[in-house]
C-alpha positions in Angstrom: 37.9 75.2 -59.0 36.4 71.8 -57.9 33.6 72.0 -54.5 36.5 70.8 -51.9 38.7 73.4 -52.8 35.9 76.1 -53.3 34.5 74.7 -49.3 38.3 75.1 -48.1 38.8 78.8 -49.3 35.1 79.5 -47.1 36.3 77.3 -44.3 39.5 79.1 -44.1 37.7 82.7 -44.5 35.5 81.7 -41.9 38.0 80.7 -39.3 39.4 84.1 -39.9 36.2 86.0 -39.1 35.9 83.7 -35.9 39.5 85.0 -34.6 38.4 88.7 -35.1 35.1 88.0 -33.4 36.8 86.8 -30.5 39.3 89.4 -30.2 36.3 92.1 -30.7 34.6 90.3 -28.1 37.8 90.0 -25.2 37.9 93.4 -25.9 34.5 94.8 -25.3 33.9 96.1 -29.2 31.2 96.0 -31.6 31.3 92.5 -34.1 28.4 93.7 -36.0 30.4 93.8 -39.6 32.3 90.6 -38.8 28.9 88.7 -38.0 27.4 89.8 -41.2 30.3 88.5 -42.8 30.4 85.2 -40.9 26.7 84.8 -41.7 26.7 85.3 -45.8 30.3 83.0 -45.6 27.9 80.7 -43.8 25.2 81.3 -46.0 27.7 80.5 -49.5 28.8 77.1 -48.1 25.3 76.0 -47.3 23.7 76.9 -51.0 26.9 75.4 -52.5 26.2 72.1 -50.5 22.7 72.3 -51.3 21.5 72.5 -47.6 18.8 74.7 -46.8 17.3 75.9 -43.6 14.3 73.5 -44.1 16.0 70.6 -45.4 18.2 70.3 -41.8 15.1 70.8 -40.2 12.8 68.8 -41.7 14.6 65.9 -43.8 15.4 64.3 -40.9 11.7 63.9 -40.1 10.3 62.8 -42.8 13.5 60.4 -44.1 13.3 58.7 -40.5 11.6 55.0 -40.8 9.5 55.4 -37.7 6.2 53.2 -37.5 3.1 54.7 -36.3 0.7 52.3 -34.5 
C-alpha cells in the first residue's frame, strides 16, 4: 500500500468519525469514544507523515531567515 493511498483510507475514517460527532453533538450525547478515535486516526496520519507536535511548533521558528540586529 503506497503513503497516498494509506493517508486516503485515514482521511476517509476520519471524515466518518466527524459525521458521528456531529450527530452526537445535534443530539445532546456523549462523543467520548468517537473523540478517542478521531484523536489516535489523527495521531496515525501525523507519525506516518513524520510531523510531530514539536516539529509544527517549532520548525517554523527556527527554519525562518529572520535577522536579529
Amino acid at each position: 500500500m503506497s503513503k497516498e493511498q494509506y493517508l486516503k483510507i485515514i482521511n476517509k475514517e476520519l471524515q466518518k468519525v466527524n459525521k458521528k460527532i456531529d450527530v452526537k453533538i445535534i443530539r445532546g450525547e456523549e462523543y467520548f469514544r468517537e473523540a478517542r478515535e478521531h484523536k489516535l486516526l489523527l495521531r496515525k496520519a501525523r507519525q506516518f507523515q513524520g510531523q510531530s507536535f514539536f516539529s509544527k511548533i517549532f520548525g517554523g521558528l527556527f527554519s525562518s531567515n529572520l535577522s536579529f540586529r
